[in-house]
Phi, psi and omega in degrees: 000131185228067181313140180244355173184122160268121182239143178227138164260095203204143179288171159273139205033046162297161175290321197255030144051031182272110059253161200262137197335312195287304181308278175327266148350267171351291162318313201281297195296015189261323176117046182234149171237123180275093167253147185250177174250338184291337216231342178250358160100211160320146198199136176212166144229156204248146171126177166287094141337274185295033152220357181080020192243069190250140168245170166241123179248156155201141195215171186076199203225154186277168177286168168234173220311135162299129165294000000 
């Protein structure tokens, strides 16, 4: 599997300290671009499919962690 975009959907400071580092790193250097909810807010991807004009966008602030 050779993901050209990844999105993860995770609280800030979750308990199970997820997603895990090694996994996220593995991707990034495989050539994949890694957006999160913890850390880039809100994530999407945007374009034509059927032309190959897909971006990964993200906007707004992530929550931030629970005390």
């Amino acid at each position: 599997m050779s993901p050209r975009a990844v999105l993860v959907s995770v609280g800030a400071g979750n308990r199970y300290r997820h997603p895990d580092p090694g996994l996220i790193g593995g991707l990034e250097r495989g050539g994949a671009a890694v957006r999160s909810t913890d850390t880039a807010g809100d994530i999407a991807v945007v374009g034509r499919p059927a032309e190959e004009d897909l971006q990964v966008v993200s906007r707004g602030s992530p929550l931030a962690e629970p005390r």
